[in-house]
C-alpha positions as CSV (number, residue, x, y, z in Angstrom):
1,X,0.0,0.0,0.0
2,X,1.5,3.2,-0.9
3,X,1.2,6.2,1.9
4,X,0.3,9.6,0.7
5,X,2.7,12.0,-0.2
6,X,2.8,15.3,2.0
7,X,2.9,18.4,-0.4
8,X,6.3,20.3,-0.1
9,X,6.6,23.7,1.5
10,X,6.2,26.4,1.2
11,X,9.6,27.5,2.3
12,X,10.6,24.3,-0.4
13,X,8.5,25.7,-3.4
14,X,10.0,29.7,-2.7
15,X,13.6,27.8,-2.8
16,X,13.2,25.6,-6.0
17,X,11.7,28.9,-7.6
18,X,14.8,31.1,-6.5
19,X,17.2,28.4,-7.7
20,X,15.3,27.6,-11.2
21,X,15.7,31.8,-11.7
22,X,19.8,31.7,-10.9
23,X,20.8,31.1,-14.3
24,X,19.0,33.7,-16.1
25,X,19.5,36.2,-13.6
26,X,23.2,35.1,-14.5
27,X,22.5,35.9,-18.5
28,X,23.4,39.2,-19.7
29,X,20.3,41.1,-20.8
30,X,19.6,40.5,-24.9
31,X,20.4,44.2,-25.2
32,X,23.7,44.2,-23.7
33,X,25.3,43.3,-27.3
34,X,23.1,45.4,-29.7
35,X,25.8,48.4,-29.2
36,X,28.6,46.2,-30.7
37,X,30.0,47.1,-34.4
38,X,32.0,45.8,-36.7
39,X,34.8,48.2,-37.5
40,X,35.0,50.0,-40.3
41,X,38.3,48.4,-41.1
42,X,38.9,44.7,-40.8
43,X,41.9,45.0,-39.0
44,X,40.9,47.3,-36.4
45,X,39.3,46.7,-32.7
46,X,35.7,48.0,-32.3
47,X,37.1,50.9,-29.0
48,X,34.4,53.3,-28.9
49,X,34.3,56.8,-28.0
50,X,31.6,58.3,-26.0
51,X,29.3,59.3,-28.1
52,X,29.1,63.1,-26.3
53,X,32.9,63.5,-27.8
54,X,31.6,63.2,-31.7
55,X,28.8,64.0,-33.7
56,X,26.3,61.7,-35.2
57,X,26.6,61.9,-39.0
58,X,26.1,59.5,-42.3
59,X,29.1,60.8,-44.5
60,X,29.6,61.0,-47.3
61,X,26.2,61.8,-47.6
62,X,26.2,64.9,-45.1
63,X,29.8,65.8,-45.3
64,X,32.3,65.0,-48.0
65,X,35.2,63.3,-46.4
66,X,38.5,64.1,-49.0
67,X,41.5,64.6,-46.4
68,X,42.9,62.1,-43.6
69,X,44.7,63.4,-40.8
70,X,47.8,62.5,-38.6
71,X,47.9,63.1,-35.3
72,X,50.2,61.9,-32.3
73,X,48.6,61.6,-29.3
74,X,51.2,62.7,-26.6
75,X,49.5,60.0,-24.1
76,X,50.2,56.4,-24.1
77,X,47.5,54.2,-26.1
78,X,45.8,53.1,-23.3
79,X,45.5,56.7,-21.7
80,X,44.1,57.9,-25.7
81,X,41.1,55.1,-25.5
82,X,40.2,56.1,-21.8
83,X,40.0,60.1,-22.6
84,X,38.0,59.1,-26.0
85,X,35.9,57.4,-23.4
86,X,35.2,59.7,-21.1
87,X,32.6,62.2,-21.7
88,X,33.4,65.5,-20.5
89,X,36.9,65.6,-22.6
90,X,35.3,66.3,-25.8
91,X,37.7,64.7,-27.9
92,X,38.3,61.7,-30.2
93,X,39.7,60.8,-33.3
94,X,38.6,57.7,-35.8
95,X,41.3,55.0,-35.2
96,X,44.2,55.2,-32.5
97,X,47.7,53.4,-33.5
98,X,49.8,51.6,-30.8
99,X,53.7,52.0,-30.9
100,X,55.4,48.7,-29.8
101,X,53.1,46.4,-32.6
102,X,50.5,48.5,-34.8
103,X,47.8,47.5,-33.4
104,X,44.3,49.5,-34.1
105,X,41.7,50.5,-32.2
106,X,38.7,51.9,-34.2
107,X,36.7,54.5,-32.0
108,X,34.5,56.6,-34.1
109,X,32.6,55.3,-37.5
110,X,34.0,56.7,-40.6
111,X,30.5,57.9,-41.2
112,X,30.3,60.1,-38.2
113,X,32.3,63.0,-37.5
114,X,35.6,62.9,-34.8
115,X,36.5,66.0,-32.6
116,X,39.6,65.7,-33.7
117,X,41.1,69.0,-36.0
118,X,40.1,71.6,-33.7
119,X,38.7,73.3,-36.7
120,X,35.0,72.1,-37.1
121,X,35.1,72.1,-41.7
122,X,38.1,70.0,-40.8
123,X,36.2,67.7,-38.7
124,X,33.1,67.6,-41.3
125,X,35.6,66.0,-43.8
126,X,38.8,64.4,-42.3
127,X,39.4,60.7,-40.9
128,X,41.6,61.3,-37.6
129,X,44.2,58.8,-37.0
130,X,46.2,59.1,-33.9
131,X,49.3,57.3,-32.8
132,X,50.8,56.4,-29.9
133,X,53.4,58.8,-28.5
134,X,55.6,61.6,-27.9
135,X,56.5,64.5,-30.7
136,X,59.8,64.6,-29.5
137,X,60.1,60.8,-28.4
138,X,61.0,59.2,-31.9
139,X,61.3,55.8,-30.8
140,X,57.4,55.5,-30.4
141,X,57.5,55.3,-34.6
142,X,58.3,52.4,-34.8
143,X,57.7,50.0,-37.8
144,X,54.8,48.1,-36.6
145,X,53.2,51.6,-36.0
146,X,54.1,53.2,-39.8
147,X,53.1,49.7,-41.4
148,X,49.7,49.4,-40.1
149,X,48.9,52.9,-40.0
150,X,49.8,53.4,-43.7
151,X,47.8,50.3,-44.1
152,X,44.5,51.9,-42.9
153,X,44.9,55.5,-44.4
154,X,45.4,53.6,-47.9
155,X,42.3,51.7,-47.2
156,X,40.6,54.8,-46.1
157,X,41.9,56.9,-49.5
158,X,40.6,54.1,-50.8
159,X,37.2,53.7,-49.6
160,X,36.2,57.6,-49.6
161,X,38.4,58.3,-53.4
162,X,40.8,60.4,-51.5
163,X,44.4,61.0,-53.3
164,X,47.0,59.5,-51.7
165,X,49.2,62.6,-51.5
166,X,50.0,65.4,-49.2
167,X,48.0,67.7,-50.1
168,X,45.4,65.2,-48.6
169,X,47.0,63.3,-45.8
170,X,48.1,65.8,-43.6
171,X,49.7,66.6,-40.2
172,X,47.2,68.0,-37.3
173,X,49.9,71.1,-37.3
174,X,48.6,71.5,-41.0
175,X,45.0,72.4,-40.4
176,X,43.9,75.8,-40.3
177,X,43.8,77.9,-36.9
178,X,45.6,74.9,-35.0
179,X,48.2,75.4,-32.0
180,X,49.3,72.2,-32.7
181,X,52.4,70.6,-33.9
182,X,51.6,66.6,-34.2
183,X,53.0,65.1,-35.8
184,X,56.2,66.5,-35.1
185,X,59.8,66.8,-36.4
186,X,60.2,63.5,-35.8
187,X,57.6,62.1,-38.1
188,X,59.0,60.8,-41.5
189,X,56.7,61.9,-43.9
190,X,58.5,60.2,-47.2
191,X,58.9,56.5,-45.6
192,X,55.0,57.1,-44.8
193,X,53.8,58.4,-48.4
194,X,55.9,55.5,-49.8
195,X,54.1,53.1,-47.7
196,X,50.6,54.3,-48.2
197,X,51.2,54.3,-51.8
198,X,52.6,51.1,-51.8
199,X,49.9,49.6,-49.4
């Protein structure tokens, strides 16, 4: 003869529940991912900016994009991604370059517009690369860093039918009303050309 069962608990029931809802309280939420891009360039890392350091754009439909501009960042890499980051510097640029290997980091879509010239009609139409290091610290070019960097602003010629000459790959110190000198002295302009021509 089999004796009756006696119903669980309440106390039971409330623990089975709380245990049966661990794992998804353990799942990240189905939006967490939605923010996630590919970059713009297959080599690069997805590093965004903030977006209250750029401006919302769909170039080259709103702006024309015909120059790209160099930049050093006078930070270390790490240092450049966190101020891109954080939202009361005001500041970004499109992809950052590290020294020791040439690694990229994308942080602003090509479509949108980087705070990166100083010099807004600049902004409207420029892709901002910076790299990693020191105007007066020449070791941070290193070969990793002209390699891959003249890799991406061929690309980016490329993609937007920008010439790949001076007169449109320029040196931050080159824009108009800047107090900038980046690239610097230091910053060998005919071993770059050569490579982004021969990219």
């Amino acid at each position: 003869m089999e004796r009756a069962r006696r119903p669980p608990s309440r106390r039971r029931l409330l623990k089975g529940t709380a245990l049966a809802a661990v794992p998804y309280a353990l799942l990240p939420d189905p939006r967490a991912g939605a923010q996630v891009q590919a970059p713009d360039h297959p080599l690069a890392e997805w590093q965004p900016a903030n977006t209250a350091n750029h401006t919302a754009a769909n170039r080259p439909a709103d702006h024309r994009v015909d120059h790209v501009i160099i930049h050093v960042t006078q930070a270390t890499y790490m240092d450049t991604l966190s101020i891109f980051q954080n939202p009361r510097k005001k500041v970004s640029a499109h992809y950052v370059v590290r020294s020791a290997d040439g690694h990229l980091a994308q942080c602003v879509r090509e479509a949108d517009v980087a705070w990166h010239a100083g010099n807004w009609d600049h902004n409207t139409r420029s892709i901002g690369i910076e790299h990693e290091g020191w105007v007066d610290r020449p070791a941070y070019f290193t070969d990793a860093l002209y390699e891959q960097s003249a890799r991406l602003t061929a690309a980016i010629c490329t993609r937007h039918g920008i010439p790949k000459d001076r007169a449109h790959i320029i040196g931050h110190h080159e824009v108009p009303g800047t107090d900038h000198t980046d690239p610097g002295p230091y910053w060998d302009w005919t071993r770059y050309m050569r490579l982004v021509n021969f990219a």
